[in-house]
Each structure stands twice: as C-alpha cells, then as structure tokens.
N, C-alpha and C positions, 0 to 999 in steps of 0.2 A: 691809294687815294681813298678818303673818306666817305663816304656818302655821303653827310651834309658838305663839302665841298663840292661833290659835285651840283647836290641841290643851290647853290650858292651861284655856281658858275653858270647855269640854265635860265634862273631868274634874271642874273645879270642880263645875258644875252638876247633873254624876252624881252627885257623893258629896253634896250637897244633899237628892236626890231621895232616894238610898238614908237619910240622917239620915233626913229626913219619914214613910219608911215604918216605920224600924225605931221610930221615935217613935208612931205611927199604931199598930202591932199591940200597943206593948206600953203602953199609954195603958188606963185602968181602966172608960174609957167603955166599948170591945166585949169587957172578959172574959165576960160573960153569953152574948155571942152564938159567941165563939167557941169558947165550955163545949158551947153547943148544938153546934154545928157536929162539935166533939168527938168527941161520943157518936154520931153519927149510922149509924155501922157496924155497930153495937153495937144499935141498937134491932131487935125483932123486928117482921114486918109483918103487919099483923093485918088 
C-alpha cells in the first residue's frame, strides 16, 4: 500500500466524521438540549 493512498483514505474518512457531526448538531433532535446548554451562563444561582 502506498502512502498517498493511505493519505487519501484518512482524509476520506475525516471529512465523513466531520459530515456526521456537523449532521449530529444541527439535526432537531438536541435543539432542546442545546437551548439548555445555551442559557446556562446566563442562569443566576440560587
């Protein structure tokens, strides 16, 4: 196996991972949680 093949096959599979997450944050399943997550600076502590 070559080295630029495997350079090849790494990138592939990095920009995979990066698709998945940028998929993952903006997917409507965790807007709730990351509304919470949000405001959390923001809360005063009682």
């Amino acid at each position: 196996m070559d080295i630029n093949i495997l350079r090849s096959i790494v990138t592939v599979v990095t920009f995979l991972v990066f698709i998945g997450i940028v998929a993952w944050a903006w997917s409507g399943r965790n807007a709730q949680s990351f509304d919470e997550a949000a405001q959390l600076p923001f809360k005063q502590d009682e």
